[in-house]
N, C-alpha and C positions, 0 to 999 in steps of 0.2 A: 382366747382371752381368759384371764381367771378371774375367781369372785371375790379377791383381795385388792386391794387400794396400795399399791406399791410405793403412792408417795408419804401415806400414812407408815406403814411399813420402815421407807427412809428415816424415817424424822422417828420416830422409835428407835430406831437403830443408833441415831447420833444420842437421842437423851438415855438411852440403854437399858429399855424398857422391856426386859426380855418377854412378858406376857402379851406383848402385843407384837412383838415380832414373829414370836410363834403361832398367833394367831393367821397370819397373812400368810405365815408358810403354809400352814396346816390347810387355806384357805387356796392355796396354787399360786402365792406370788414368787415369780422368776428368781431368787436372790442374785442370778448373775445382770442382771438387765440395766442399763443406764439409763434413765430418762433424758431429754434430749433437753430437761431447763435444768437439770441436776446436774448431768454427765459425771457419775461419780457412782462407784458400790456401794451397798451397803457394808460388804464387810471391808474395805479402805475404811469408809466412815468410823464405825465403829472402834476398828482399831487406833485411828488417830486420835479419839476422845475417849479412848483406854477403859473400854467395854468390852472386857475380857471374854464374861459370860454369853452376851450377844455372839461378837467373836467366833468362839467355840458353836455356838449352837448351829449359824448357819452354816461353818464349815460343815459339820454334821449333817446339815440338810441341802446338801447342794452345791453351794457355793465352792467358787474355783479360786484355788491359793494360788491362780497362774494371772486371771484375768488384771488386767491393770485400770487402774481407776483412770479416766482421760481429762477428768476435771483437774488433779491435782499430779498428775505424770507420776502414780504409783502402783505398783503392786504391792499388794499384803503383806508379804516379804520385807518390802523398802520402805512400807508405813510402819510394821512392827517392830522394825528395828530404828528407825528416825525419830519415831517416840515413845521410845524406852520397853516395850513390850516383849523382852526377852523370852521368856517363856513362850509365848503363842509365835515366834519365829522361830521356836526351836519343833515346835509343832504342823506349823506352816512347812518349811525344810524336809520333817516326814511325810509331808503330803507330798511331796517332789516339788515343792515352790522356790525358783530361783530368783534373784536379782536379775533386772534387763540389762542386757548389755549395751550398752551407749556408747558411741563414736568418744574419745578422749578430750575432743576438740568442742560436743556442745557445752559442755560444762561453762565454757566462757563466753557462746552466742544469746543474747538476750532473746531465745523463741520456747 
């Protein structure tokens, strides 16, 4: 277990408070880890509330441009590009970060 507060961590991540996210890494918080009332990354979060900075810095410290958020059915990739973060998917992309591929057919199943 580490001596950072992951939900504090979260919740810096969505306001993009990058001094205190670095604090949590620097402190041994997981950035790939989901909590089970979140079910969400910090760097999904992040990038959908267009915290660049953040963004950048956990990729830097860990964080995986593959993992997909299960709260909101994304990967970094398909957050950075759905709201508007061109640059950090073009970033995302050299880390090897792909789109998931999804059957053609859920696009139209309400799950």
């Amino acid at each position: 277990m580490s001596a950072g507060d992951w939900k504090d961590m979260y919740a810096a991540a969505l306001e993009g408070d990058l001094a205190r996210v670095r604090h949590h890494i620097l402190d041994g918080v997981d950035p790939n880890y989901q909590h089970p009332e979140v079910m969400c990354t910090p760097l999904v979060a992040c990038l959908v509330q267009g915290h660049d900075a953040v963004a950048r810095y956990l990729l830097e410290h860990g964080a995986s441009p593959h993992l997909r958020s299960d709260f909101d059915g994304l990967t970094p990739l398909e957050a950075a590009r759905r709201h508007g973060r061109a640059e950090l998917a073009v970033l995302l992309e050299a880390r090897g970060a792909r789109e998931a591929h999804r059957p053609f057919w859920r696009r139209w199943l309400p799950v």
